[in-house]
C-alpha positions as CSV (number, residue, x, y, z in Angstrom):
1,X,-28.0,55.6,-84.4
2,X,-25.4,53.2,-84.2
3,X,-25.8,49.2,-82.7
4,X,-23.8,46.3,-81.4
5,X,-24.6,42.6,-81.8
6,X,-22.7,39.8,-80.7
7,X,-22.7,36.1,-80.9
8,X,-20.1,33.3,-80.4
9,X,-18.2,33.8,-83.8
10,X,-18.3,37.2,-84.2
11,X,-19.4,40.9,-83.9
12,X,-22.1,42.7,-86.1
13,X,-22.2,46.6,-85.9
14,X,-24.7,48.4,-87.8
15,X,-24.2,52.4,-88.4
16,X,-27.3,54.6,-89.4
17,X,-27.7,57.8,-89.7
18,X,-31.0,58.9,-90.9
19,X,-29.9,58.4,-94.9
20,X,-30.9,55.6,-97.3
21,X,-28.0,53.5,-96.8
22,X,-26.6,51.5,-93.5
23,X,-23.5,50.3,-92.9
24,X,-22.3,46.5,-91.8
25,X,-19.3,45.6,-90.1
26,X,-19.0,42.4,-89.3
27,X,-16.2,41.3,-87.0
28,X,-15.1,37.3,-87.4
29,X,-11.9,35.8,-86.4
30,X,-10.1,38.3,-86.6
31,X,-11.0,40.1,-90.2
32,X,-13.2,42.8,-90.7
33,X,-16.0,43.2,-93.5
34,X,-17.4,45.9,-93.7
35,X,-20.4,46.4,-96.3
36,X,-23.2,49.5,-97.5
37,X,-26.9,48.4,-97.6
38,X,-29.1,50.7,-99.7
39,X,-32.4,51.2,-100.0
40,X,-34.9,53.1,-102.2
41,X,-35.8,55.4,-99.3
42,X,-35.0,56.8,-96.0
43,X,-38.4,54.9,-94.2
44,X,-37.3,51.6,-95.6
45,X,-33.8,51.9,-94.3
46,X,-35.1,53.1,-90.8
47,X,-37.8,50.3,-90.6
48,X,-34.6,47.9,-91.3
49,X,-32.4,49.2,-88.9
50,X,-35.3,49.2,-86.4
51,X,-36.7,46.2,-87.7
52,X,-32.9,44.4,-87.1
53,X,-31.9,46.2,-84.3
54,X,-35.3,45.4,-82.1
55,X,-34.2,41.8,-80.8
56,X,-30.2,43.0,-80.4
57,X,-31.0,45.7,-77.9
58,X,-29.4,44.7,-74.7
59,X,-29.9,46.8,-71.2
């Protein structure tokens, strides 16, 4: 499960795949960050992801 955010500074990508960690890439003039969330267990990183990812969906 990967998702793409945007908004006027920047990009926000959020890769998931079914483990206990997510990763962040942010994309702001120009430089990339990129960062590991972990969590203490698969259901609370999917419930993030979900959780984040609800109000970024776009058709």
């Amino acid at each position: 499960m990967t998702t793409y955010t945007t908004d006027r500074d920047g990009q926000e990508h959020l890769e998931y795949h079914g483990s206990t960690a997510i990763e962040r890439i942010r994309k702001q003039y120009g430089k990339v960050r990129r960062e590991w969330l972990h969590f203490n267990s698969v259901r609370e990183a999917a419930d993030f992801y979900n959780d984040h990812c609800a109000s970024c969906e776009v058709a």
